[in-house]
GULUMRO-759448 format. One record per residue (C-alpha): residue in three letters; residue number from 1; x, y, z. Coordinates in Angstrom, 3 decimals. Each point is the difference from the previous one (the first is absolute). Layout:
% residues N
{residuo->ala num->NUM u->X v->Y w->Z}
...
% end
This chain:
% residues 392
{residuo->unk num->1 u->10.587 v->-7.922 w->-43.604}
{residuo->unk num->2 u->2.014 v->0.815 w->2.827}
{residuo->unk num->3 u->1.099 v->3.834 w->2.260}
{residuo->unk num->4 u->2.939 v->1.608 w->-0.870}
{residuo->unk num->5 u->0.138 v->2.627 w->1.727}
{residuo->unk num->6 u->-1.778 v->1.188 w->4.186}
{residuo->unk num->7 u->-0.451 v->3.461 w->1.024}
{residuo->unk num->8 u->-0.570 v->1.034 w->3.505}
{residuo->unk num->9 u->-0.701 v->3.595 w->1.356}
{residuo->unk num->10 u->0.026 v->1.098 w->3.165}
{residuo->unk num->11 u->-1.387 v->-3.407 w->1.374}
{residuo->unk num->12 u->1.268 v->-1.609 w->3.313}
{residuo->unk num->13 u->3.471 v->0.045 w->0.013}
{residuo->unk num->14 u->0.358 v->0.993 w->-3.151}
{residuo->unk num->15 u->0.051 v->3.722 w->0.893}
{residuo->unk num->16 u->0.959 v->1.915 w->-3.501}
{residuo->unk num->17 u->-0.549 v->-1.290 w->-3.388}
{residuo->unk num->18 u->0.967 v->-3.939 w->-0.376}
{residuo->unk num->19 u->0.207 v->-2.215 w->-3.191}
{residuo->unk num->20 u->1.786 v->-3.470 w->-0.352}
{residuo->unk num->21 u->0.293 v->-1.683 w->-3.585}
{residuo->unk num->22 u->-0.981 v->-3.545 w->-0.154}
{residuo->unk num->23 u->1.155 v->-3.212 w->-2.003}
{residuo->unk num->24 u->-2.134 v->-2.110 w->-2.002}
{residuo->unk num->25 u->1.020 v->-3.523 w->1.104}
{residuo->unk num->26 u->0.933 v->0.646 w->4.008}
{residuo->unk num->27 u->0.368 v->2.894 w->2.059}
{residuo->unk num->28 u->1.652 v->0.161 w->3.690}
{residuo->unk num->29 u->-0.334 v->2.467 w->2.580}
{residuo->unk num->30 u->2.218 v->0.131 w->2.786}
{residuo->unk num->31 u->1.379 v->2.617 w->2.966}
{residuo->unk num->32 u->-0.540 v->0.693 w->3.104}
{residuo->unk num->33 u->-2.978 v->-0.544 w->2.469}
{residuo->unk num->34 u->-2.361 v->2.868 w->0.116}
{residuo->unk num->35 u->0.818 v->1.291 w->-3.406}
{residuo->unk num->36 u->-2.932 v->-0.756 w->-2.100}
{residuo->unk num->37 u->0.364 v->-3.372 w->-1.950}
{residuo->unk num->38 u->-3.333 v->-1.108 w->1.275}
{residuo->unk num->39 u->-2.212 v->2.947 w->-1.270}
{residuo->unk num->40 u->1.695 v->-0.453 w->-3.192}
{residuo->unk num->41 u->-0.846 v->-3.413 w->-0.385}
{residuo->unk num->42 u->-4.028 v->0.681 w->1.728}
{residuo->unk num->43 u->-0.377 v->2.742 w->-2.838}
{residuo->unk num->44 u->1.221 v->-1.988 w->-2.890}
{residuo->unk num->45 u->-2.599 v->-2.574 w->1.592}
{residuo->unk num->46 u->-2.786 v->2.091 w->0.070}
{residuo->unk num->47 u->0.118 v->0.309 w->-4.301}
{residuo->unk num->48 u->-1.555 v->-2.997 w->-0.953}
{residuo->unk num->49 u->-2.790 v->-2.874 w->0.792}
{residuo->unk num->50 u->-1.817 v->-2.675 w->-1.461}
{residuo->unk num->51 u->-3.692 v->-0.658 w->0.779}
{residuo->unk num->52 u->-0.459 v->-3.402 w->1.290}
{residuo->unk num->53 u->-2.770 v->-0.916 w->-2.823}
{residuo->unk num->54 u->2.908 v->-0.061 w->-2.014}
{residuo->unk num->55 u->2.822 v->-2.039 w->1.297}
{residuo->unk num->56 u->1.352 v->-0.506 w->4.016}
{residuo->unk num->57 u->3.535 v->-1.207 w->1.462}
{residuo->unk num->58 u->0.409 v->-3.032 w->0.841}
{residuo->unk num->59 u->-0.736 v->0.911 w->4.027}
{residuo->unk num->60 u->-3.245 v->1.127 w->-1.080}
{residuo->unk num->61 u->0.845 v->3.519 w->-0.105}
{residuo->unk num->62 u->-0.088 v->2.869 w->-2.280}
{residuo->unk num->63 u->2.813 v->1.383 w->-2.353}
{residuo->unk num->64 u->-0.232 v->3.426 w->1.525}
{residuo->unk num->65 u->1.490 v->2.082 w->2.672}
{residuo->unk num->66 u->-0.859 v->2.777 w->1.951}
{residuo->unk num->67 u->2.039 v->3.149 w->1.970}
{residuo->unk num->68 u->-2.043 v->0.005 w->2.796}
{residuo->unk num->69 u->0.247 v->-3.876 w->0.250}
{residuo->unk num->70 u->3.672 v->0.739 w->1.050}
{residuo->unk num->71 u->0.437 v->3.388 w->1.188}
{residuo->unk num->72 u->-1.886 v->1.576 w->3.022}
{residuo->unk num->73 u->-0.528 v->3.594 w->-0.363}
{residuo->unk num->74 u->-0.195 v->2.634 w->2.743}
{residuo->unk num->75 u->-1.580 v->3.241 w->-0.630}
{residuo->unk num->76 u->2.467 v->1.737 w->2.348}
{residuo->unk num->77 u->2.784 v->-0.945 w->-2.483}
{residuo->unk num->78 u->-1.263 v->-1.291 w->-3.110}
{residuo->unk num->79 u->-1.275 v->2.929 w->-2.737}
{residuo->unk num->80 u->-2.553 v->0.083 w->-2.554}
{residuo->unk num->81 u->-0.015 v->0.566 w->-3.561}
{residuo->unk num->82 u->2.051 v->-1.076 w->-3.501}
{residuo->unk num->83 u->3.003 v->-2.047 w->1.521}
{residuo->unk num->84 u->0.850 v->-2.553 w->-2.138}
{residuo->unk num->85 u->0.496 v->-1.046 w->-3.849}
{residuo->unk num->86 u->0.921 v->-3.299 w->-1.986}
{residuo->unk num->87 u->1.309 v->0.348 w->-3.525}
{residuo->unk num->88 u->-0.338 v->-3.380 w->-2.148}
{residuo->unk num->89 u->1.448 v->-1.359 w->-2.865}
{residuo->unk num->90 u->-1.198 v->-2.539 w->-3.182}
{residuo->unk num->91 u->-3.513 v->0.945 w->0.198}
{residuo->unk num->92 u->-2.332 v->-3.106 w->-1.323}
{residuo->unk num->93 u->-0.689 v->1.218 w->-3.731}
{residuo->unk num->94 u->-2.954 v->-2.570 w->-0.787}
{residuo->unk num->95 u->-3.563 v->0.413 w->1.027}
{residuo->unk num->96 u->-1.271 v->-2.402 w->2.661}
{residuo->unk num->97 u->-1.990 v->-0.836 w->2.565}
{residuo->unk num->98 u->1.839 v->2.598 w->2.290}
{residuo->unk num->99 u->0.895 v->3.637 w->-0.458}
{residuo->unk num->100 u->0.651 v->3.347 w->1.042}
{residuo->unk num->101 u->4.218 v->-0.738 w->0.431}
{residuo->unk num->102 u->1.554 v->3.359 w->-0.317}
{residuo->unk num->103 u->3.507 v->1.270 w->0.231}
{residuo->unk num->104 u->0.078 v->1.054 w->3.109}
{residuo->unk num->105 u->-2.480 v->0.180 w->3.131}
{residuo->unk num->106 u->-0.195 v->2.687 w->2.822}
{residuo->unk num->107 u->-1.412 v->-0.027 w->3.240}
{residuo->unk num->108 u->-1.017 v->2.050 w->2.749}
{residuo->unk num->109 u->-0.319 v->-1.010 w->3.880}
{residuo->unk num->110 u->-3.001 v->0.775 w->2.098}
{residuo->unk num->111 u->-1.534 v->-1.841 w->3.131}
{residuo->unk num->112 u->-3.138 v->-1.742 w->-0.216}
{residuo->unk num->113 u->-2.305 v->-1.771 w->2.391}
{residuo->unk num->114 u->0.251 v->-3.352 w->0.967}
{residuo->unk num->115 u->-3.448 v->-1.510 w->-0.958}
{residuo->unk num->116 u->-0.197 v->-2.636 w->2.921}
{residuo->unk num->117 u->-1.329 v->3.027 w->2.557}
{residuo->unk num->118 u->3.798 v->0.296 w->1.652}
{residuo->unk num->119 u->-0.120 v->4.083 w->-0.450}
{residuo->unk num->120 u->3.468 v->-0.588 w->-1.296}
{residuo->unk num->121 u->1.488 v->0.878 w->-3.253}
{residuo->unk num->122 u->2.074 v->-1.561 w->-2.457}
{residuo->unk num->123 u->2.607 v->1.741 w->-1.718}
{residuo->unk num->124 u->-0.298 v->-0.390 w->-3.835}
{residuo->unk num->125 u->1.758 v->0.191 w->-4.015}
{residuo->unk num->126 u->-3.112 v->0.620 w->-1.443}
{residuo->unk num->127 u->0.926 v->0.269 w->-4.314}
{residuo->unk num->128 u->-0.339 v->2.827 w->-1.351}
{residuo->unk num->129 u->-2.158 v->0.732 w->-3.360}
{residuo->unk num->130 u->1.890 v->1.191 w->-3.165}
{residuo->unk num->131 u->-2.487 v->2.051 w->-2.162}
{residuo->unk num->132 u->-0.852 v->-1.368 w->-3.369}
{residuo->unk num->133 u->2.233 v->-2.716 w->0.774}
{residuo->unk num->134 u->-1.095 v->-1.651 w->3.370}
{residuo->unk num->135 u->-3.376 v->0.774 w->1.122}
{residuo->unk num->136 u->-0.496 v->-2.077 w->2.732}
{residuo->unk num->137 u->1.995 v->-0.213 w->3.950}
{residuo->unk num->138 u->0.495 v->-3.958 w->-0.330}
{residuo->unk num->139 u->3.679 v->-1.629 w->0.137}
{residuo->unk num->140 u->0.826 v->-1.429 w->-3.168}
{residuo->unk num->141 u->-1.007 v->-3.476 w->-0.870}
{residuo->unk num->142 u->3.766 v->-1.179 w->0.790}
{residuo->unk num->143 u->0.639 v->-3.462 w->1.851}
{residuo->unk num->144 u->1.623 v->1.148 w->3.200}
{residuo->unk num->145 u->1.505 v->-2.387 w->2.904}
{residuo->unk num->146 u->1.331 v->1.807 w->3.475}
{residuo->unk num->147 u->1.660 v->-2.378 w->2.455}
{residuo->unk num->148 u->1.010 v->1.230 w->3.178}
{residuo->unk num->149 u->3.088 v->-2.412 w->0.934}
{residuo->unk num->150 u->1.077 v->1.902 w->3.039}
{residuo->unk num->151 u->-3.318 v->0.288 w->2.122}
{residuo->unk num->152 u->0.181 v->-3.310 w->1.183}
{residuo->unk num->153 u->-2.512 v->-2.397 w->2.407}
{residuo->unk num->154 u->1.050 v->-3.232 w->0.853}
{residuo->unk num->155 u->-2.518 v->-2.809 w->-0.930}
{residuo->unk num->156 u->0.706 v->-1.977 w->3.422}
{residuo->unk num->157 u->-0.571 v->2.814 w->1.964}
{residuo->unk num->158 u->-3.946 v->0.272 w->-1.484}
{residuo->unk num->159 u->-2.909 v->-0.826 w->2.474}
{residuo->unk num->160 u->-1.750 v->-0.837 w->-3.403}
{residuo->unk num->161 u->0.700 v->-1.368 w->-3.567}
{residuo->unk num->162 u->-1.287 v->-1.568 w->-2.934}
{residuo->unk num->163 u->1.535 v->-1.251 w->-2.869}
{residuo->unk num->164 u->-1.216 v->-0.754 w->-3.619}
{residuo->unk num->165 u->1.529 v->-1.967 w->-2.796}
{residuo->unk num->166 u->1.375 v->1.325 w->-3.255}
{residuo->unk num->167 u->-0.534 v->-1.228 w->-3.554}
{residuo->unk num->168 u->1.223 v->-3.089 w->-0.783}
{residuo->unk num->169 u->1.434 v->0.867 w->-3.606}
{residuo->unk num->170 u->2.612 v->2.752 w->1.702}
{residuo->unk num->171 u->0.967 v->-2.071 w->3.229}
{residuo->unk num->172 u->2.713 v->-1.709 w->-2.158}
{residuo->unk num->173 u->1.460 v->3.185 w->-1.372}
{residuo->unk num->174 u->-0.362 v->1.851 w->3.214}
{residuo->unk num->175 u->1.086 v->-2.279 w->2.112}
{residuo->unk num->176 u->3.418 v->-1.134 w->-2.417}
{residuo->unk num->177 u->0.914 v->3.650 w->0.165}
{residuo->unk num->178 u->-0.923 v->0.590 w->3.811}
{residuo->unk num->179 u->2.886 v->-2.721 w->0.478}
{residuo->unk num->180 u->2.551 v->1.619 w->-2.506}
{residuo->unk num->181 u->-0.261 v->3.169 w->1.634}
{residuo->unk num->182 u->0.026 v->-1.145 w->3.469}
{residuo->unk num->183 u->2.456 v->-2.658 w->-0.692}
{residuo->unk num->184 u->-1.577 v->-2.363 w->1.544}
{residuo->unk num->185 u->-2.001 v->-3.880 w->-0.846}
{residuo->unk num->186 u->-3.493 v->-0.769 w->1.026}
{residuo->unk num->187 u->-1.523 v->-3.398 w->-0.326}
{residuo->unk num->188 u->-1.979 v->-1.351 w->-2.521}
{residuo->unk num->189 u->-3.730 v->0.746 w->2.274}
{residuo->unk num->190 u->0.996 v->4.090 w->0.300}
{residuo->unk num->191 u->-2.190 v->1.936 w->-0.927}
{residuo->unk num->192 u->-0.282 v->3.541 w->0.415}
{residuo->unk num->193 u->-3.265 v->2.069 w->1.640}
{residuo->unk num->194 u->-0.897 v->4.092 w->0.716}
{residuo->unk num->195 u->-0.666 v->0.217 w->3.173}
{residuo->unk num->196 u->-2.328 v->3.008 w->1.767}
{residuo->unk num->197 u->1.103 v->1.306 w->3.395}
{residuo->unk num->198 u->-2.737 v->1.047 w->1.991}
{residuo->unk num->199 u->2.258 v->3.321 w->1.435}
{residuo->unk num->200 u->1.529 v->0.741 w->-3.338}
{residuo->unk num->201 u->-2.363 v->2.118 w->-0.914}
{residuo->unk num->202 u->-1.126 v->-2.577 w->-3.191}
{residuo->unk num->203 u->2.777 v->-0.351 w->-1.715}
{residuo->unk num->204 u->1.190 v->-3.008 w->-1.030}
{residuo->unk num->205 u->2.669 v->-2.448 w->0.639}
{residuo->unk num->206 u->1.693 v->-2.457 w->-1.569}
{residuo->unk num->207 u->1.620 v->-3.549 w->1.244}
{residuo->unk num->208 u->0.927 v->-3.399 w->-0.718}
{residuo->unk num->209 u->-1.533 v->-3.346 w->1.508}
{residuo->unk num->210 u->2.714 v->-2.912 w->-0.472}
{residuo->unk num->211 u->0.009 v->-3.255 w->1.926}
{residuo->unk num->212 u->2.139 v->1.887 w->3.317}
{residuo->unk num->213 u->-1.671 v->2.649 w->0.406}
{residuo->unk num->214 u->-2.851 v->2.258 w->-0.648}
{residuo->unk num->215 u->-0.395 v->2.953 w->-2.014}
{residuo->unk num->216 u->-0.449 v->1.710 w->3.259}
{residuo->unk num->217 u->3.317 v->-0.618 w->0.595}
{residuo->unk num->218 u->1.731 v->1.884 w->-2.656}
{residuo->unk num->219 u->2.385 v->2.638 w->0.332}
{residuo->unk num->220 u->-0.602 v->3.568 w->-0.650}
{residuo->unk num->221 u->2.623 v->-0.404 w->-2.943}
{residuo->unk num->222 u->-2.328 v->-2.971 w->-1.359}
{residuo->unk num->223 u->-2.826 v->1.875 w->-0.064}
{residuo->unk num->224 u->1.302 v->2.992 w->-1.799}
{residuo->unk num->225 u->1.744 v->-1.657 w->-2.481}
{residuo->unk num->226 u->-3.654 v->-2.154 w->-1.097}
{residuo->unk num->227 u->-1.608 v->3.552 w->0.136}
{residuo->unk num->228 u->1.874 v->1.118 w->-2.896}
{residuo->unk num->229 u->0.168 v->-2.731 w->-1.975}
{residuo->unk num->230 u->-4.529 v->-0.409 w->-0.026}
{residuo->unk num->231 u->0.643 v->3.871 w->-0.742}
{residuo->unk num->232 u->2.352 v->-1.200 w->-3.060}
{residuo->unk num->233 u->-2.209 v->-2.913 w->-0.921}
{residuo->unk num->234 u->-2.983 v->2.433 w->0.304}
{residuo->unk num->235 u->1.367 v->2.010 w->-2.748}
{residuo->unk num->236 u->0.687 v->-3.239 w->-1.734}
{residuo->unk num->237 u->-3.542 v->-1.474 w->0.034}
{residuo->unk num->238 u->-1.167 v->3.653 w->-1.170}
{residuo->unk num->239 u->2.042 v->0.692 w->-2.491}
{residuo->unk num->240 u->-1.516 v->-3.584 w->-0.869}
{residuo->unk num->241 u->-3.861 v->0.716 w->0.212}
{residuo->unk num->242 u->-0.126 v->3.708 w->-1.515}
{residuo->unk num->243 u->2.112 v->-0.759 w->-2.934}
{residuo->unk num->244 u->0.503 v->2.919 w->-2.470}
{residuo->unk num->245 u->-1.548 v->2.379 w->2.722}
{residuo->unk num->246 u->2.999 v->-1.101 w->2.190}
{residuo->unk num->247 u->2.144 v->3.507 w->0.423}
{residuo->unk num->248 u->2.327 v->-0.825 w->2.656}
{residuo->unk num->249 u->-0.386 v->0.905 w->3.918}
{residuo->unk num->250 u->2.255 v->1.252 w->2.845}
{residuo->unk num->251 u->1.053 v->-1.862 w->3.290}
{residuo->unk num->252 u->1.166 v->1.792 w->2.685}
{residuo->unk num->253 u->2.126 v->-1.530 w->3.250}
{residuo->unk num->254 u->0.923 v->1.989 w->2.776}
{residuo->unk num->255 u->3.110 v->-1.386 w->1.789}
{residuo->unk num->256 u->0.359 v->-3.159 w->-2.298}
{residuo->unk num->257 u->2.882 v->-0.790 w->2.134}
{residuo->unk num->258 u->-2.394 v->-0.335 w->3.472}
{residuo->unk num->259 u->1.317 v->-3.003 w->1.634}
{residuo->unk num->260 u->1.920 v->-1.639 w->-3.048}
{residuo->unk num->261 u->3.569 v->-1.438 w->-0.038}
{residuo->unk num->262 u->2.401 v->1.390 w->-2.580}
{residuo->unk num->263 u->-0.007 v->-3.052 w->-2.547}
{residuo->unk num->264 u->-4.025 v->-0.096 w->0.189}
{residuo->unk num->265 u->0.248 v->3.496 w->-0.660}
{residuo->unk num->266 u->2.691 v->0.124 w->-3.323}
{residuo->unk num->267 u->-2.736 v->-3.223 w->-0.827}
{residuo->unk num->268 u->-3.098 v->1.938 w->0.335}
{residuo->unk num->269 u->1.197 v->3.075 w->-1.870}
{residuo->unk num->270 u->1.713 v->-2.010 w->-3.390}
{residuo->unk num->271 u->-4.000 v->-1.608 w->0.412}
{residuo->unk num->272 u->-1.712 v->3.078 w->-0.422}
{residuo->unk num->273 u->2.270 v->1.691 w->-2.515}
{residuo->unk num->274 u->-0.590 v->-2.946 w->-2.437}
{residuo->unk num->275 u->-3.871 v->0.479 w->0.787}
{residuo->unk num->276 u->-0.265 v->3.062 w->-0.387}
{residuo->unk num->277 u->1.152 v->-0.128 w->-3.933}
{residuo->unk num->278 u->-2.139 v->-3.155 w->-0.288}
{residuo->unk num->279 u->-3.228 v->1.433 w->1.349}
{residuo->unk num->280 u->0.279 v->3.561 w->-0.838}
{residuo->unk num->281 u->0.041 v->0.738 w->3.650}
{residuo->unk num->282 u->1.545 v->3.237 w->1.305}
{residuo->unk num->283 u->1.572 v->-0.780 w->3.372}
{residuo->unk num->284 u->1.186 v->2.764 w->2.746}
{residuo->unk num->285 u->1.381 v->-1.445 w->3.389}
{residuo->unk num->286 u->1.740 v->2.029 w->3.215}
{residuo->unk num->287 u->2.717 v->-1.451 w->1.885}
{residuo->unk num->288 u->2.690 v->0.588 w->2.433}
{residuo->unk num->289 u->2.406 v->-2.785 w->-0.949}
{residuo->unk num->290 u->2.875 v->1.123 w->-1.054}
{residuo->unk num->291 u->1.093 v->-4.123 w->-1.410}
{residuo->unk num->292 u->-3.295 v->0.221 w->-1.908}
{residuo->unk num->293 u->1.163 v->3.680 w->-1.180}
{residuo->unk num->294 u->3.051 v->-0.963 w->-1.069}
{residuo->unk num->295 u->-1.420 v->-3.197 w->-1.985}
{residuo->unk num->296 u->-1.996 v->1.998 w->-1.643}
{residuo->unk num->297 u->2.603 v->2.653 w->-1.128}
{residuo->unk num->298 u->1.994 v->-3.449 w->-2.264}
{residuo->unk num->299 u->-3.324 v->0.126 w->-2.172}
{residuo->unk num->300 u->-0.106 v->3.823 w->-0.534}
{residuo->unk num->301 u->2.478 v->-0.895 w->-3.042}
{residuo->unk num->302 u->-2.770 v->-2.595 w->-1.412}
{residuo->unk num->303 u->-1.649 v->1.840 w->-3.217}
{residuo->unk num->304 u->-2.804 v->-3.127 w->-0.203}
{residuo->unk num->305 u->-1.461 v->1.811 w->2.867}
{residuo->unk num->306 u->-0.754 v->3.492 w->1.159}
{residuo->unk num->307 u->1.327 v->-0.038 w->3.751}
{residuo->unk num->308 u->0.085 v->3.320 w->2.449}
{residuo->unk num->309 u->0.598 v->0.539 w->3.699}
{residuo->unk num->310 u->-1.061 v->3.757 w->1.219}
{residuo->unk num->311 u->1.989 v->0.437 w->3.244}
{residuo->unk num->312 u->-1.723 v->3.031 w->2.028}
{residuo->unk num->313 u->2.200 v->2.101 w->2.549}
{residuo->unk num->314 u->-0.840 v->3.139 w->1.862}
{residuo->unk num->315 u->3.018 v->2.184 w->-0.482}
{residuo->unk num->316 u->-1.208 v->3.095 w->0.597}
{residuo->unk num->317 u->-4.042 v->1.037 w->0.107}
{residuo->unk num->318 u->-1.282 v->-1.566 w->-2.710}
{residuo->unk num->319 u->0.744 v->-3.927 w->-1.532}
{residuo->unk num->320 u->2.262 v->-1.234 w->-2.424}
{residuo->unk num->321 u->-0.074 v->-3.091 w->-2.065}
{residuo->unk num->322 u->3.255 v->-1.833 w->-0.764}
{residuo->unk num->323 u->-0.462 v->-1.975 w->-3.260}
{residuo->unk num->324 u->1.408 v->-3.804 w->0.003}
{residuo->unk num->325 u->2.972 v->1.756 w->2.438}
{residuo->unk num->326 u->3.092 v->-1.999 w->0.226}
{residuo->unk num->327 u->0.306 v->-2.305 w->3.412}
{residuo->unk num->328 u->2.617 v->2.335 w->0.920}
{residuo->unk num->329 u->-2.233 v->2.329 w->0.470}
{residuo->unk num->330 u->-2.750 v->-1.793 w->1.879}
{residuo->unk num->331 u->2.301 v->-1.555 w->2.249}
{residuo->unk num->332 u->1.393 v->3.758 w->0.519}
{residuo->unk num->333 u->-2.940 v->1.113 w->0.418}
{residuo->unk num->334 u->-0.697 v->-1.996 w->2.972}
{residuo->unk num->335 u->3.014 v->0.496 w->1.234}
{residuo->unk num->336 u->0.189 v->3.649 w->0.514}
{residuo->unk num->337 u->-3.399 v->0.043 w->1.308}
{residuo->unk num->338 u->0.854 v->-2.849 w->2.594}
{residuo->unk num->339 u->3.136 v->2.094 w->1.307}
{residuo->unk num->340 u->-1.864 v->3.124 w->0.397}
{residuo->unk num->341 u->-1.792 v->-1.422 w->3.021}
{residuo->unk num->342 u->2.776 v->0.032 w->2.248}
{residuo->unk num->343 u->3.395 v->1.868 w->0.401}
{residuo->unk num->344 u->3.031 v->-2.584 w->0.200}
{residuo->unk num->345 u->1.656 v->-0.624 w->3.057}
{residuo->unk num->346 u->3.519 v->1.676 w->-0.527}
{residuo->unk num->347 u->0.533 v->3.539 w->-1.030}
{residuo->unk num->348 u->1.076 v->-0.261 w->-3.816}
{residuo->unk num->349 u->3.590 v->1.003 w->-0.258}
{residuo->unk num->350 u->0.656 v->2.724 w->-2.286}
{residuo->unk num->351 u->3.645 v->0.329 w->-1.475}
{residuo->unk num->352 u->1.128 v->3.391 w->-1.626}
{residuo->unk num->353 u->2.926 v->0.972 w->-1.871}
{residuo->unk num->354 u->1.056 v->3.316 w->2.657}
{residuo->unk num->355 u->-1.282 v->2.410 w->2.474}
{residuo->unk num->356 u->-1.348 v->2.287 w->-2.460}
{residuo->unk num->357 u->-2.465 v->-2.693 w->-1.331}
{residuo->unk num->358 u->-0.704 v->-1.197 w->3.348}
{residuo->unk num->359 u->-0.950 v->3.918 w->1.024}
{residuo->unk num->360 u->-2.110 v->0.166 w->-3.328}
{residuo->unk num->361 u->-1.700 v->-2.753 w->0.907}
{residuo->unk num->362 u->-0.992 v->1.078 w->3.149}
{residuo->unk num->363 u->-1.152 v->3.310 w->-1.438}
{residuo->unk num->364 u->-2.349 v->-2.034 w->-2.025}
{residuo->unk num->365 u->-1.633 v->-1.364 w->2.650}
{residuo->unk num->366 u->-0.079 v->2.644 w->1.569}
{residuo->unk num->367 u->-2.448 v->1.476 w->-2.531}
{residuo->unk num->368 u->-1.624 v->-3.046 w->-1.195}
{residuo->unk num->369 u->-3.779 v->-0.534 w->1.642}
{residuo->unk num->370 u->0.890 v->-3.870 w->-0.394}
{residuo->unk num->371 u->3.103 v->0.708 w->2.447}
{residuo->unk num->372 u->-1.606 v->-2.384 w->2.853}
{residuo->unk num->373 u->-0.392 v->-3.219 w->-2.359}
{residuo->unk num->374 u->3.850 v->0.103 w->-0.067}
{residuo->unk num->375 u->1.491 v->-2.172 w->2.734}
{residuo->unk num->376 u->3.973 v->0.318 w->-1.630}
{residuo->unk num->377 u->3.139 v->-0.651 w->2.186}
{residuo->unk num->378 u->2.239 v->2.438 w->-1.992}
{residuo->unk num->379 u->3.667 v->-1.638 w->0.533}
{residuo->unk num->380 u->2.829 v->2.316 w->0.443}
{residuo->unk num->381 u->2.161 v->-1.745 w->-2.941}
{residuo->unk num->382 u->1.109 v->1.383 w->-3.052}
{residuo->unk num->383 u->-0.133 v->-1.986 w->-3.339}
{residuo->unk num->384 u->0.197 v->0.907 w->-3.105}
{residuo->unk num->385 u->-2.781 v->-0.288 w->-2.253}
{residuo->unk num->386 u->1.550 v->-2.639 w->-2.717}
{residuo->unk num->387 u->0.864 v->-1.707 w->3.447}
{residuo->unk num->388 u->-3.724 v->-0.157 w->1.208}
{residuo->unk num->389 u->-1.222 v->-1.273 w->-3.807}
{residuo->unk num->390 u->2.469 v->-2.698 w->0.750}
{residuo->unk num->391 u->-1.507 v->-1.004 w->3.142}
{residuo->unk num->392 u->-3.464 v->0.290 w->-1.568}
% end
């Protein structure tokens, strides 16, 4: 089972009526700050869960994600009511254990509460019910992995820590690929631990002990790379232990690039996409690389998988989404939007073919509400126009 397809209505920053189309295997978000990648990613997170009685990640924690577990609402700004819906594909078709998957899911935002006392309120995606079809507000029993790359707290910088070990029967795998990725070589006593920051609000870290240094000691790039490979393994070791009742999951990353070289990043990414087809694992990442962007972009042509990037830009009120644009475009793109914050230093020179086009152009100024963003030195030569398409 996986989305196709997210809808978004007058929620946040999306202002008017938003949808993107998803792709099975991996799906990347990019743009620019501010423009909404992360709410997309925090309500395709709030879908699915998976009780803990069932099966946990690796870390100990549950496959399941939550809106307000990444976005802070504000009453002043944030509205109630139905805001969001997912549209899936591949429905399970066998009875099982779990149930209630439906084609698509709708939800509607409200503030509730806190229940530790606070007087504050969260800001949820509560599911919607779907009469005769979905009786009940619950997300759908869906494996579901959200990892926050980007929101960063260093390990040595922690008044507090404590570290546990992780299975023995993964530490090969996870540690073999850790190195790939990284391109790097441990010794033969590494061994890799998740570490809890006291300030990090409990969540997790990850890092390797070796024989020069702790796992206290790891980089930031380290310890995001092991985060998504126990998320991978996770999904391995489930797929594993529910057998036939195994439908797949999704694993979101926001800003997969955070703190990554380039190679570790092409590495990372050709990882995933071959896990993602192993384990049945829908994948949707943001980024702002735009080396990792254009890696991607050699494997749209690769039929064995199904590959999208959605690149959002604000052109006017409302969003657009450019599917898998050319790099041409992106690197356009930032470009334009880089030059606009600052007028160039000399007057452009502007060359016209007489008088008469040199008066006309002046006229249009002259009637243009834009006429002040013009800063032209209008030469007094006269060229004619195959002459200036020479030139050009």
């Amino acid at each position: 089972m996986w989305a196709n397809k997210i809808e978004l209505h007058d929620f946040r920053a999306f202002k008017n009526n938003f949808e993107m189309k998803l792709a099975k295997n991996i799906t990347c978000i990019s743009g620019h700050n501010g423009i909404g990648k992360s709410t997309i990613l925090a309500v395709l997170s709030n879908c699915g869960e998976l009780k803990k009685n069932v099966e946990t990640q690796l870390n100990g924690a549950a496959f399941r994600g939550d809106f307000s577990d990444i976005i802070i609402g504000d009453e002043k700004f944030d509205s109630i009511g139905d805001k969001a819906k997912i549209h899936f594909s591949d429905l399970p078709q066998k009875k099982s254990i779990f149930n209630g998957f439906v084609p698509e899911l709708e939800f509607r935002a409200t503030f509730q509460d806190k229940s530790d006392g606070s007087n504050q309120k969260r800001y949820r995606l509560l599911p919607k019910k779907i009469p005769d079809i979905r009786l009940s507000v619950s997300k759908l029993i869906w494996p579901t992995i959200y990892l926050g790359l980007s929101r960063l707290y260093p390990v040595g910088e922690s008044e507090k820590t404590t570290s546990k070990k992780l299975p023995t029967d993964i530490m090969s795998e996870l540690l073999s690929t850790h190195q790939q990725i990284l391109g790097m070589k441990y010794d033969s006593n590494a061994e890799m631990k998740i570490i809890d920051i006291k300030e990090n609000g409990g969540k997790n870290k990850t890092g390797v002990d070796t024989s020069l240094y702790p796992s206290t000691s790891n980089s930031a790039g380290q310890d995001n790379i092991g985060q998504i490979i126990l998320s991978i393994l996770s999904f391995k070791r489930l797929q594993i232990s529910l057998g036939s009742d195994y439908f797949g999951g999704i694993l979101l990353i926001d800003e997969i690039d955070a703190t990554l070289h380039p190679a570790v990043q092409f590495r990372l990414f050709d990882y995933l996409l071959k896990q993602s087809k192993n384990l049945d694992i829908q994948i949707v990442f943001t980024t702002h690389s735009i080396t990792l962007l254009e890696h991607i972009s050699k494997q749209y042509k690769n039929k064995s998988y199904d590959i999208k990037t959605c690149y959002l830009q604000k052109r006017t009120s409302s969003l657009e989404v450019k599917e898998n644009p050319s790099i041409t475009l992106l690197k356009n793109d930032l470009s334009d939007t880089y030059s606009g914050y600052g007028r160039p230093k000399e007057k452009i020179k502007l060359l016209t073919e007489d008088d008469v086009a040199r008066w006309f152009f002046k006229l249009l100024l002259k009637y243009s509400q834009k006429e002040k963003d013009f800063d032209c030195d209008i030469l007094d030569i006269d060229i004619g126009w195959q002459h200036i398409i020479k030139l050009f």
